[in-house]
C-alpha positions in Angstrom: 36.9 21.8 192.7 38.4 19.9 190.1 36.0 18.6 186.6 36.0 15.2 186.3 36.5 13.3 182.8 33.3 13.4 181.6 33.0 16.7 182.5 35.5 17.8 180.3 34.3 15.8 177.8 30.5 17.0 177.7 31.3 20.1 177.8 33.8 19.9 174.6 31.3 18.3 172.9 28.7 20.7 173.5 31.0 23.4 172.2 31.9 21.8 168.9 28.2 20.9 168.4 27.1 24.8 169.0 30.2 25.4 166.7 29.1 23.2 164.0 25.8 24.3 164.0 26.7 27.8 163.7 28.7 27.2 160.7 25.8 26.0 158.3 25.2 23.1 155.9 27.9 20.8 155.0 28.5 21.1 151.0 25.9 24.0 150.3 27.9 26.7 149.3 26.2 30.3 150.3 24.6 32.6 147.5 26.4 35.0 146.2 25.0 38.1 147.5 23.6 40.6 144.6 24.9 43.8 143.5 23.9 47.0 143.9 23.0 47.4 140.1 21.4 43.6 139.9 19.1 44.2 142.5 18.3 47.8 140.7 17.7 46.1 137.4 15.4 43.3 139.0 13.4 45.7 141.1 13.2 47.8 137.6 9.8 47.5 135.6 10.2 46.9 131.6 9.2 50.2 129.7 6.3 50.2 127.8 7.3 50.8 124.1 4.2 51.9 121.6 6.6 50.7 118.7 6.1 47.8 117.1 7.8 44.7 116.7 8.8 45.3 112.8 10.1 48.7 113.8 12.5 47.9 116.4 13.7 44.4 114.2 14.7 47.1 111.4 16.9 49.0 113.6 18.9 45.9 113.5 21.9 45.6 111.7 21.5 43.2 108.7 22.7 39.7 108.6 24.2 38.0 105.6 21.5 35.3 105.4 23.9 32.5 103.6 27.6 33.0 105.0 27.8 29.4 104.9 26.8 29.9 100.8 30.1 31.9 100.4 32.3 29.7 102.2 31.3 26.1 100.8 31.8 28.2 96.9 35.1 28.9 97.8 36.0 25.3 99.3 35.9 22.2 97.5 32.5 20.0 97.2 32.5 16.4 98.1 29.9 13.5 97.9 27.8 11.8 101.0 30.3 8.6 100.0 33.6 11.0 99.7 33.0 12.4 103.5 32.1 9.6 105.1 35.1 8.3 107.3 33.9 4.7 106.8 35.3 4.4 103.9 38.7 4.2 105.1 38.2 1.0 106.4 39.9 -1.7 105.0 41.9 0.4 102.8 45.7 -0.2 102.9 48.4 1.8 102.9 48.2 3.1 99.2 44.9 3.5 98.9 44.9 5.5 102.4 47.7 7.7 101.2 45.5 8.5 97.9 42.0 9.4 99.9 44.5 11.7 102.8 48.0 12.3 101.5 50.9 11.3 103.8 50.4 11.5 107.9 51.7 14.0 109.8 52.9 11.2 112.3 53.7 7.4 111.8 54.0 4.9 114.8 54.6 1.4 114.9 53.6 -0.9 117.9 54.6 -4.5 117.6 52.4 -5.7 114.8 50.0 -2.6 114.7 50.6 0.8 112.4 49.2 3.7 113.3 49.0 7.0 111.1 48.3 10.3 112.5 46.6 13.4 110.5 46.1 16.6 111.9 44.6 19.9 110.9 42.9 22.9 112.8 42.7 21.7 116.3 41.3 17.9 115.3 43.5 14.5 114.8 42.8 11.4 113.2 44.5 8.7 114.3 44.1 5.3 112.2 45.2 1.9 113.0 46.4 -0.3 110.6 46.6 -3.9 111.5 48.2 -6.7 109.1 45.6 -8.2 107.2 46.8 -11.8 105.3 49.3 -9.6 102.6 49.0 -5.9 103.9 48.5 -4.0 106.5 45.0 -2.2 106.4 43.1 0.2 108.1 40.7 -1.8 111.1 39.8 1.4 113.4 40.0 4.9 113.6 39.3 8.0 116.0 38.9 11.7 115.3 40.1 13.5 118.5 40.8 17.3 119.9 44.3 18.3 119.7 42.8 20.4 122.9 40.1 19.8 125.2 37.3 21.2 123.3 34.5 19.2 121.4 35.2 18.5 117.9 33.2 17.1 114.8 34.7 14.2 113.6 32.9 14.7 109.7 34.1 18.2 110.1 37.5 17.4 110.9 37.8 14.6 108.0 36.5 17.1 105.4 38.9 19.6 106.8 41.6 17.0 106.0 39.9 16.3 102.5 40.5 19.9 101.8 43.7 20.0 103.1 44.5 17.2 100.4 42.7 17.9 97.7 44.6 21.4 97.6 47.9 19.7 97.8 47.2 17.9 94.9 46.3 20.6 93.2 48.7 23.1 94.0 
């Protein structure tokens, strides 16, 4: 005897409803199942140590307690106002060349300038706009050269350095 219509379809529906319910939640991924030696480090009580404290934190190797000392004496050392990137605002085109040397990349856009400094893995880009006689600086971004987070201060004091050594050298 032949199924009618809505035979066929009740009973495909039924079927992809047991299916989908078999299957799990939608968009929760399943835990990842633990390892042999995660489940036998969790089950694992802490040993009792009769030590104390001071004992095991000698055992440690030392640490130099001011790298940071060493490496600021061997670079150069510049005021709050010198490493503050502000202060490349309104500066033209000379006085921007004097605080960071020439720019590693020039672009011009229709009426806007822009000057590119890069160093370590960080870029500056500046945009000079024409003010009434010269073109001066109006905006500028520190940027990755990579996807990774960068300090802007560090970067501009890494291109201070840069500078100041190839003035002196």
């Amino acid at each position: 005897m032949p199924l009618g219509n809505r035979t066929w379809r009740a009973a495909s529906l039924s079927v992809l409803i047991f299916a989908a319910a078999c299957s799990g939640p939608i968009g929760v991924p399943n835990p990842p199942k633990p390892t042999e030696a995660a489940r036998a480090t969790a089950a694992a009580p802490e040993p009792a140590t009769s030590e104390p404290a001071a004992k095991n934190a000698a055992a440690l190797p030392k640490q130099d307690p001011a790298p940071e000392a060493k490496q600021s004496a061997s670079r150069p050392q510049f005021s709050a106002a010198e490493r503050d990137p502000d202060r490349l605002l309104n500066l033209d085109v000379s006085g921007l060349a004097g605080i960071l040397g020439d720019p590693t990349f020039k672009r011009r856009d229709r009426s806007v300038r822009v000057w590119q400094y890069r160093d370590e893995g960080c870029i500056l880009d500046l945009f000079l706009y024409p003010k009434p006689t010269e073109y001066k600086v109006t905006h500028y971004e520190f940027r990755s050269a990579s996807d990774a987070k960068i300090s802007g201060q560090g970067c501009f004091e890494r291109l201070l350095v840069r500078t100041r050594a190839a003035k002196q050298g």
